[in-house]
N, C-alpha and C positions, 0 to 999 in steps of 0.2 A: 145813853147806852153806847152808841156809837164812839161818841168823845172816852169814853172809860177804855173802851175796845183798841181805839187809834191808842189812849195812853199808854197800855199794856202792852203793846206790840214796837211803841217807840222806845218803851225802858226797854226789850229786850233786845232792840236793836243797837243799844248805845252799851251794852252789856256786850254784846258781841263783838260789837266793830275794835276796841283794843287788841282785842287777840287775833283778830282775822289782819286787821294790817300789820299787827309783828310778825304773824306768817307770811307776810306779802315782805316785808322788810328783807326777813330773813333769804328769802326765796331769792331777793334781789342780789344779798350780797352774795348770795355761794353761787350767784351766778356771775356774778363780778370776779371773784375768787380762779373761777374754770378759767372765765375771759385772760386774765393774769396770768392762770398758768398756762393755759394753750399757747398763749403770747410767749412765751420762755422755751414751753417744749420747743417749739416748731418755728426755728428761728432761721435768717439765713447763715452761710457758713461764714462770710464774715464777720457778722455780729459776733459768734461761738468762738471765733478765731482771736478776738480781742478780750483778755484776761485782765482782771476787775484791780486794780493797784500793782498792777505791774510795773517792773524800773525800768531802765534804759538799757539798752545791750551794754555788756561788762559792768554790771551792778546788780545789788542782789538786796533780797528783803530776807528776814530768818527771825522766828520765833516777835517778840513784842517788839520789837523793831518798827520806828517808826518811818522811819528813811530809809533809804537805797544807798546802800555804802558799795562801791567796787570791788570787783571778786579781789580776794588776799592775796596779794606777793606770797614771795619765797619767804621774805622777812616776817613777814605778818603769821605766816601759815608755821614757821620755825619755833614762835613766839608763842602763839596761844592758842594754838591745836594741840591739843593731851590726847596721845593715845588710849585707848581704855583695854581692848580686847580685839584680838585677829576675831574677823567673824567670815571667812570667805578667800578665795583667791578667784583671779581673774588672767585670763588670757588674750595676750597680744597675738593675734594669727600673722604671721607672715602671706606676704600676695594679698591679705584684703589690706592693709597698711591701716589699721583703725585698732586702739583702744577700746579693749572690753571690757567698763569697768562697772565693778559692784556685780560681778558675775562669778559662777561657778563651770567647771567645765570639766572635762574626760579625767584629765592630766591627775597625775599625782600631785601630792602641796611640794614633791623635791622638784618637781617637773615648772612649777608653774611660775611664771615672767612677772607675775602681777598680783599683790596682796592686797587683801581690804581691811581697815581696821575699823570698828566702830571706834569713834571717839569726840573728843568734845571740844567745841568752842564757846567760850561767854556763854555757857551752863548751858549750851545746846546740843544735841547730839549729832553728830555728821556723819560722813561717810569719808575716811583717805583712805587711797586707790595708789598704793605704792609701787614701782616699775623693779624688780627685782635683778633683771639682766640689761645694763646698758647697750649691749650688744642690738635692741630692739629698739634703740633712741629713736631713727625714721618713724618707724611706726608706732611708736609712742605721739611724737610730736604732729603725726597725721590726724591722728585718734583726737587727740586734743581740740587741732582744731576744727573736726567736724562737730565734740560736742558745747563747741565753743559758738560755732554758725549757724548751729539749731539749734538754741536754745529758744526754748517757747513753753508752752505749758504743757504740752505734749511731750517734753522731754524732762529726764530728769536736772534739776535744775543744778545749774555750776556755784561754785562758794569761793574758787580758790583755784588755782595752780600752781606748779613750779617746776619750770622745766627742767632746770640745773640739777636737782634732786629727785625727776622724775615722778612726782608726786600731782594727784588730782582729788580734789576736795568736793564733795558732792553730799546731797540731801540724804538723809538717812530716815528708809522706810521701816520699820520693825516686822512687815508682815513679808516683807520679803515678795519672792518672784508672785505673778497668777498664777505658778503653780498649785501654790499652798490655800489657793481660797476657798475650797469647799471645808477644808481643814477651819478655816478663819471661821468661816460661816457658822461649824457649827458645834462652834463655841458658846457654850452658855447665854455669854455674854453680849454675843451680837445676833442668837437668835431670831429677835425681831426684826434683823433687817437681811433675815435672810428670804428673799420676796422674790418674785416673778418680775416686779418692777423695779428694785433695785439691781437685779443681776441684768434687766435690760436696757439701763445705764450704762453699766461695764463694758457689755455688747457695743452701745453706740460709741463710748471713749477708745475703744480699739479703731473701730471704721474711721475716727475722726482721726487719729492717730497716723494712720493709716492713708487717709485722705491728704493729710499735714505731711507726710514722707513722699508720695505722688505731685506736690505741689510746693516745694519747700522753694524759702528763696535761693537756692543751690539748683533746683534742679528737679529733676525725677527720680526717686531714689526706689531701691526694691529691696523689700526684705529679704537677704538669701540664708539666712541660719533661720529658716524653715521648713527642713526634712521633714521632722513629723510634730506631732501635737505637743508634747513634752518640751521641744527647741524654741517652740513660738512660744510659748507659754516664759519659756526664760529669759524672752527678750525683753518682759514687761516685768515693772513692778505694781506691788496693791497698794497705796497711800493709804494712811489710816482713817481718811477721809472719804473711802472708798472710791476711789477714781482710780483710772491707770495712768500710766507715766511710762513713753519707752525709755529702755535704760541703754539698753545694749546696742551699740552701734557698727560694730565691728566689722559688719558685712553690709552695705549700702553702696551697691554699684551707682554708676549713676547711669542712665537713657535719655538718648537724646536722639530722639528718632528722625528731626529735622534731619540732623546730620547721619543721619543711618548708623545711628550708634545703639545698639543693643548687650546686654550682659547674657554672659554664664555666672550660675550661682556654683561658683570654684570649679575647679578639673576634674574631681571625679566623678564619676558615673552614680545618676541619682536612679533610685528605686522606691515604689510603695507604692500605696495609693492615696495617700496625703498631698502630693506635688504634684502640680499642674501635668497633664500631660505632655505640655510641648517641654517639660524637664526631664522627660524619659528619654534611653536611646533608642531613636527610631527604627534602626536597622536591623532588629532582634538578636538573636542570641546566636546566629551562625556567624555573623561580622562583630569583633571584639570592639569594644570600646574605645573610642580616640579623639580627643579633646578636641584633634583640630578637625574632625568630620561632626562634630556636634552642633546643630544649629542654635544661634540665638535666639533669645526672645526680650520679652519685657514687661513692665510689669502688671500685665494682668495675671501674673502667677499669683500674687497679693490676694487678688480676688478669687479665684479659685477656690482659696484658701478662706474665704472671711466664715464660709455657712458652717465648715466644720468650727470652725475657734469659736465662733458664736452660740454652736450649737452645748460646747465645755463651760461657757460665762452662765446659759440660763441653767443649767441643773436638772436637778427633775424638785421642783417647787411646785405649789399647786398655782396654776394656770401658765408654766411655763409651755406645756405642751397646747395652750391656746397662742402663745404668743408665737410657737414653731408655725402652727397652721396659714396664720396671719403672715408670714416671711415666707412663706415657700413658695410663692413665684419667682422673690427676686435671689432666692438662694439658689434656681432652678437656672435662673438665667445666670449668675456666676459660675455656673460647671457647666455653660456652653463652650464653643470655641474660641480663643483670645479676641477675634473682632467682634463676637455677638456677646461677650460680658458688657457689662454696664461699670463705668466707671466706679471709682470710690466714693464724688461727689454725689453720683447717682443712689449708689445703693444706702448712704449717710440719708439724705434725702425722705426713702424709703422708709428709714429705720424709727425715725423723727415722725413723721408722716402716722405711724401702725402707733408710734407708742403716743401720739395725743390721741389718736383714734378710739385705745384701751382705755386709756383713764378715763376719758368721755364716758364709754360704754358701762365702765363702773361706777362712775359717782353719778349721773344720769338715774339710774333707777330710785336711788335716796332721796332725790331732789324730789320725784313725784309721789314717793310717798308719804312726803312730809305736805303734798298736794293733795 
């Protein structure tokens, strides 16, 4: 009786044990899986900072391309670049000495220095950024070569030049500036990835962006064409890959605090409540404005600025306002005083930090209940 008893309890043990270790298997890998991704989210900044097949400075990858061929001469660029369609003009500012290209601005199209065509190379689609007044050659050729010094991933990427005909060859986004992304988002078509956690990708590519302009091999650079949310928003492009890319270069002072070197973001008198305070005129509104009583600063204006732009990337998605609650310390601490903000590195850090924390928190409940 006993032996019949042991038998019955060993078949059902050997009946069971298959599926109890596929659960255990399973269990294993989506825990290998988190491990993996934790390992990616929350990485350091140089690891992020080195992009996956990348070429050598003045060389370029494009479309199936399997090598790095060097950005295109005049000759080359003359040769088999077809225009297709103006889709844009762009402006050369005088005083910032930088090339603003693949942008839109105030100006009328009779007014504007700088045209963009979409058009095409080797059945690829690019961007030429044509100089319409040689009168601005300086600052063309400035323009150049800062988006020729930072090229990184962070920036949008170079294909081509040509000084002689004032001409710059660059990547072409189709979704155009961040301004257009809630537009992008909510598109049929890209629906599904309109998420709390892909919009706090976008969030971290700006800071990283951002971080990459703070620490560039040039220098310390500060975004000054950001008055208000709209102007920042058009310094960036949306890749179809959903990542950002700065585009717009035009106003990048540079600080060098060593040297007691600080910027003004241009001559005029700034206003809002978008801009740092220390870009306000301190001495109120009974003493006029005067460029040379203005004091400088640096760029912690940048940060000042990250919690609103951030706060435009997440949306109102469902659980964006958990991913707000999670940031409001260090958004808290960005609209303190210039030396009590926390760097770019820091608040990158931070951002990295909260978003492996979220995913944990969400895929974490699944995993136990498959326990």
């Amino acid at each position: 009786m006993k032996k019949k008893s042991y038998d019955i309890k060993s078949g059902i043990m050997q009946k069971l044990t298959p599926p109890v270790l596929f659960l255990l298997l399973v269990v294993l890998l989506v825990n290998l899986v988190l491990y993996q991704f934790f390992s990616n989210v929350y990485f350091s900044y140089d690891q992020a900072n080195i992009e996956p097949n990348s070429c050598s400075h003045g060389y370029f990858r494009l479309g199936i391309l399997k090598n790095c061929l060097p950005w295109l001469s005049c000759e080359a660029m003359k040769r088999e670049v077809r225009k297709l369609k103006l889709v844009g003009e762009g402006a050369v500012k005088r005083g910032s000495r930088q090339l603003t290209s693949f942008s839109s601005s105030i100006l009328s199209p009779q007014q504007q220095p700088c045209e963009v065509f979409l058009s095409e190379w080797k059945e690829n689609k690019v961007a030429l950024s044509q100089l319409t007044k040689p009168q601005l050659e300086e600052d063309f050729i400035h323009g150049l070569q800062m988006l020729k010094s930072l090229q990184s991933k962070y920036v949008v990427k170079l294909f081509g030049y040509c000084e002689e005909e004032f001409m710059v060859l660059t990547e072409y986004h189709p979704f155009g500036s961040l301004n257009n992304l809630n537009d992008i988002l909510n598109l049929p078509k890209y629906k599904n990835s309109n998420t709390w956690y892909n919009r706090f990708l976008l969030a971290i590519d700006y800071v990283s962006i951002i971080h990459y302009l703070h620490n560039s091999p040039l220098g310390t650079f500060v975004m000054c064409d950001s008055s208000d949310l709209d102007k920042v928003l058009s310094q960036y492009l949306l890749t179809s890959s959903f990542h950002v890319v700065v585009n717009d270069l035009d106003a990048l002072p540079l600080v060098n605090k060593s040297a007691g070197q600080l910027i003004k973001c241009g001559h005029q008198e700034l206003q809002g409540n978008f801009v740092a305070p220390e870009q306000l005129w301190p001495y109120g509104k009974t003493t006029p404005f005067a460029d040379s009583l203005m004091p400088p600063y640096d760029e912690m204006t940048d940060i000042w600025k990250i919690p609103d732009v951030s706060n435009f990337l997440l949306g109102e998605v469902d659980g964006s306002d958990l991913v707000r609650f999670h940031l409001f310390d260090i958004h808290v601490a960005c609209k303190k005083s210039p030396a009590e903000r926390p760097s770019a590195q820091m608040v990158l850090d931070t951002y990295r930090k909260i978003l492996a924390s979220l995913v944990r928190e969400s895929v974490m409940p699944r995993t136990k209940d498959m326990l």
